[in-house]
C-alpha positions in Angstrom: 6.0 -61.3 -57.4 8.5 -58.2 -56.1 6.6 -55.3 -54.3 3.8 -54.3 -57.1 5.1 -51.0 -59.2 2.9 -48.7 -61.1 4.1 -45.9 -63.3 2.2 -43.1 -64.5 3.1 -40.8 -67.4 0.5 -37.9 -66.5 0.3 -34.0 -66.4 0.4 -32.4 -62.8 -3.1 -31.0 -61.5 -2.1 -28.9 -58.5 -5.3 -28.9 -57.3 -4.7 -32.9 -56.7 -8.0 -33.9 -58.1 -7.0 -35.3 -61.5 -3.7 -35.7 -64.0 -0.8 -37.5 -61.5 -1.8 -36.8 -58.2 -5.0 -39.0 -58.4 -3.0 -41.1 -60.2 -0.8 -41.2 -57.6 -3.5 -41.4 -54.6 -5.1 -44.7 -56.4 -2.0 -46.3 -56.8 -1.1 -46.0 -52.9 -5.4 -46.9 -52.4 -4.6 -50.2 -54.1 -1.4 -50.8 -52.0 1.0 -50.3 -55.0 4.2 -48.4 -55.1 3.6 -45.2 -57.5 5.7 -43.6 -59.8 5.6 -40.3 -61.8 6.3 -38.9 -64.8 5.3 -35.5 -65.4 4.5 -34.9 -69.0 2.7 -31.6 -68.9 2.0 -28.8 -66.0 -1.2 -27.2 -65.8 -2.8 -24.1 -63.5 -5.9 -25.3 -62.7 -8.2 -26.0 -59.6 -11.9 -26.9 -59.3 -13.3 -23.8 -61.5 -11.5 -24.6 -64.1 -7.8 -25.0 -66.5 -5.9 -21.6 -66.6 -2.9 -22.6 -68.4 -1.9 -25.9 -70.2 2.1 -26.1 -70.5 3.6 -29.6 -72.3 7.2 -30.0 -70.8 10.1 -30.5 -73.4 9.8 -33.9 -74.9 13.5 -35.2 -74.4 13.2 -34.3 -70.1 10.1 -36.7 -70.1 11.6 -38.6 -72.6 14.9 -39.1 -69.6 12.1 -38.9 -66.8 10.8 -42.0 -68.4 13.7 -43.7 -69.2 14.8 -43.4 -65.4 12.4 -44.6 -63.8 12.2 -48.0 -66.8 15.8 -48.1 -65.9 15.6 -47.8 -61.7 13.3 -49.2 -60.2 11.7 -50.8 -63.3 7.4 -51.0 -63.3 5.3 -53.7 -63.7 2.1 -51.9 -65.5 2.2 -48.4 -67.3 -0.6 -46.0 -67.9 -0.7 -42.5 -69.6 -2.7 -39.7 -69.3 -2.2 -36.1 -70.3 0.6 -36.0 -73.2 0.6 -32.3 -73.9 1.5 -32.6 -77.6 2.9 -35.0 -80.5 6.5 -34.0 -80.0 5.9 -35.9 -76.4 4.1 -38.8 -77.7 6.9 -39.4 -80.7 9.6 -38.9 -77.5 8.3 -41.6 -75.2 6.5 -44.2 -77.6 9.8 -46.4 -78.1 10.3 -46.2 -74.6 7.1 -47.8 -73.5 7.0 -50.3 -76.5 10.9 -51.2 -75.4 9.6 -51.8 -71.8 7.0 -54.1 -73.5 4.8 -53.8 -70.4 1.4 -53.6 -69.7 0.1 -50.2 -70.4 -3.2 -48.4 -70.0 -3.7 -45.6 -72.6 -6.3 -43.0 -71.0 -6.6 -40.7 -73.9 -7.1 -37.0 -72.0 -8.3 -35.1 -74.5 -10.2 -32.3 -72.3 -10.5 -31.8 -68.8 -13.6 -31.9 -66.8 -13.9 -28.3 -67.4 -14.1 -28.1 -70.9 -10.5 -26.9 -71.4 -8.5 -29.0 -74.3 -5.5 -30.2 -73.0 -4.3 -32.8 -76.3 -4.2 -31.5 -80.0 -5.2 -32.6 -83.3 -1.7 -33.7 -83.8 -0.8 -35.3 -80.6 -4.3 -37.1 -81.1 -2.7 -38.5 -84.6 0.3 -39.3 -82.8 -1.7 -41.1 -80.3 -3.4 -43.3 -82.5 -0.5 -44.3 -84.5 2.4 -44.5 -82.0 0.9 -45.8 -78.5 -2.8 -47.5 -79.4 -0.9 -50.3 -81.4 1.3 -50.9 -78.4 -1.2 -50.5 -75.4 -3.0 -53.3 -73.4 -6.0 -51.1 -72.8 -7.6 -48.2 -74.3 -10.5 -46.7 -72.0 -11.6 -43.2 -73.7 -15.0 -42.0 -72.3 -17.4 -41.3 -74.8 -16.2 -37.8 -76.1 -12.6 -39.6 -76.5 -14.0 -42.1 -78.5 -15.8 -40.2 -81.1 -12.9 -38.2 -81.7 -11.1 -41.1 -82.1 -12.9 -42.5 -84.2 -14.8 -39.8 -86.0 -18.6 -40.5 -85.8 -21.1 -40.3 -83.3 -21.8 -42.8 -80.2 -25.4 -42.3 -79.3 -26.7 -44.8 -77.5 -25.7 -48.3 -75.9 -25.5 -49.9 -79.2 -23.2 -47.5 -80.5 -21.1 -47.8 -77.8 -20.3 -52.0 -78.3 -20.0 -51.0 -81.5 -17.1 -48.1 -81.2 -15.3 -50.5 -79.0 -14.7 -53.3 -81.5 -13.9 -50.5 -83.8 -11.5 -48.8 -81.3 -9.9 -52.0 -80.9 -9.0 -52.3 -85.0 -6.7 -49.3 -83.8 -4.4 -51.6 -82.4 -5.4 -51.7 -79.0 -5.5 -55.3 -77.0 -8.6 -54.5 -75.5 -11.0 -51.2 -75.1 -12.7 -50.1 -72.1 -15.3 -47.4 -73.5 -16.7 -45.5 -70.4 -20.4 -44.6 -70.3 -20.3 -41.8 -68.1 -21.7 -39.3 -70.9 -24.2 -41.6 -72.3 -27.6 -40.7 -71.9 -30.1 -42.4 -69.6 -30.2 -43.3 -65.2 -27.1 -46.2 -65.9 -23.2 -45.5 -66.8 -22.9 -48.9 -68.5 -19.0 -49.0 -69.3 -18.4 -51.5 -72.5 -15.3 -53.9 -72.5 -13.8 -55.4 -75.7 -10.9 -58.0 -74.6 -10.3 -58.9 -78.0 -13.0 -61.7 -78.1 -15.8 -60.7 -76.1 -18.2 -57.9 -74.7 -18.7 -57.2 -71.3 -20.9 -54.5 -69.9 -20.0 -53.2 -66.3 -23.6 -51.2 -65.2 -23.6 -48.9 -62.4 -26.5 -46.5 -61.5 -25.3 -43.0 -62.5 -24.7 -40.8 -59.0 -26.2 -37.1 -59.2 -22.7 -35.1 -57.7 -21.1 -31.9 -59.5 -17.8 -34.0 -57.7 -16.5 -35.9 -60.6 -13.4 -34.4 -61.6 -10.6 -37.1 -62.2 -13.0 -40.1 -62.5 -11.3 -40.8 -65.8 -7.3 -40.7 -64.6 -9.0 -42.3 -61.6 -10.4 -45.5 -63.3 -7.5 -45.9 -65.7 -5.3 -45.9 -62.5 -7.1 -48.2 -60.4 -6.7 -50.7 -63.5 -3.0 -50.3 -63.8 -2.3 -50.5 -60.0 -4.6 -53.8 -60.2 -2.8 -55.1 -63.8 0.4 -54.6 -61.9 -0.2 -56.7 -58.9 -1.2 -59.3 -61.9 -5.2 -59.3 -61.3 -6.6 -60.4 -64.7 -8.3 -57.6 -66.8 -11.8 -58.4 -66.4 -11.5 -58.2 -62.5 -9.6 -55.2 -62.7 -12.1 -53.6 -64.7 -14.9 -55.3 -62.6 -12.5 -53.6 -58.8 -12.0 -50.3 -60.8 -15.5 -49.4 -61.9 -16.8 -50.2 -58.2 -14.2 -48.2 -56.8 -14.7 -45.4 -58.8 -18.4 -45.3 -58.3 -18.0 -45.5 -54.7 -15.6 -42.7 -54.5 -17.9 -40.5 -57.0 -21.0 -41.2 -53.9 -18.7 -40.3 -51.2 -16.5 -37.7 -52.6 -15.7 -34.5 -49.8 -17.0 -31.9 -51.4 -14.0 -30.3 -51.7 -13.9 -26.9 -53.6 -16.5 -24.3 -55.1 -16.4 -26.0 -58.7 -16.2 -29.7 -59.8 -14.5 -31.3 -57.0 -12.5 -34.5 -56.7 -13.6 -37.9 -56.1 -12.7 -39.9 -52.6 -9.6 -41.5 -52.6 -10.2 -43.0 -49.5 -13.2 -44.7 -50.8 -13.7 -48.4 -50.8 -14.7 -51.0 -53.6 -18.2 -51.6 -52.3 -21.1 -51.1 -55.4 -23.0 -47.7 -55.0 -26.6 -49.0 -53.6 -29.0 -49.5 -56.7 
């Protein structure tokens, strides 16, 4: 295949943790050309969001349509969207590129700090979920998605069949948030479960594991690696660069971009 090409559609975190940069940083980890579309700009660093500020829909509307147009992308993902005027402004762009895309629905940053609405959360669900190839919300995501409580294991195989009658292809619910030693992320590919365990890693340095993981997946989707490896590369990555993050800042620092794919020792 031409040079692999992954495009993100992603708010800007200055403090390069999160939002596009990691996005951007995992895509170059996983030897794939990035590309950027900047949907919303926040002031934020590792203590916390400041201020949230969506652009105006039709710039990341032509933003988008550039980049679809020159040089083209072979897997999508989206992070951040701001509001539902954005959402409504790009959705028949992505289903037009008919590509694969990776919905990370951001709803609230690491922090605390909302950063998607009740509306744009609407919009979410009825414009981009019935066009996406993967949905991975963590576990806060998906109850808000779907409006009831995920408890336990069970609940979470559960919510990601349900996720998936959302439109969805396939649902990746992270288990980050669940409670218990393991982060047992839950795949639904449409016919089957898959459970991807890992050993949860005591670190206050876990901001952008989300944007992180969705963005390993794309950059791996868009070099044509099937989704269950993807997933499988992704999660191992991730949990390696959680164990070896830098310990950058005096709040909740970013992850290790640097990091290989090797599993985090059990």
């Amino acid at each position: 295949m031409p040079f692999p090409i992954a495009l993100t559609v992603a708010g800007s975190d200055p403090s390069g943790g999160a939002g596009l940069q990691a996005d951007l940083k995992t895509f170059h980890r996983f030897g794939v050309y990035g590309m950027g579309v900047v949907t919303v700009l926040t002031v934020q660093n590792t203590l916390g969001v400041r201020e949230v500020v969506p652009l105006e829909p039709a710039l990341v509307a032509r933003q988008l349509e550039a980049v679809l147009h020159d040089p083209g992308a072979h897997a999508i993902k989206t992070g951040a969207l701001g509001d539902a005027a954005i959402v409504h402004s790009i959705a028949p762009l992505l289903a037009q590129a008919a590509l694969p895309l990776v919905v990370d629905p951001v709803l609230v940053a690491k922090s605390g700090d909302s950063l998607l609405g009740g509306e744009a959360l609407e919009a979410l669900k009825s414009c981009l979920l019935p066009i996406a190839a993967l949905l991975t919300p963590n576990l806060l995501e998906a109850q808000a998605l779907l409006g009831q409580p995920i408890r336990d294991l069970a609940d979470a195989r559960e919510a990601a069949r349900l996720l998936a009658c959302l439109g969805p292809r396939a649902v990746l619910l992270k288990g980050g948030h669940l409670a218990g030693k393991e982060a047992t992320d839950v795949l639904w590919d449409g016919h089957a479960l898959h459970l991807f365990p890992e050993w949860k890693i005591p670190s206050v340095h876990t901001h952008g594991t989300g944007c992180t993981l969705s963005a390993a997946i794309t950059a791996l989707l868009a070099k044509g690696i099937p989704l269950h490896e993807a997933v499988a590369r992704a999660k191992r990555f991730v949990t390696r660069a959680i164990a070896t993050a830098p310990g950058i800042g005096r709040g909740i620092g970013p992850l290790n971009h640097w990091a290989g794919e090797e599993a985090h020792s059990r």
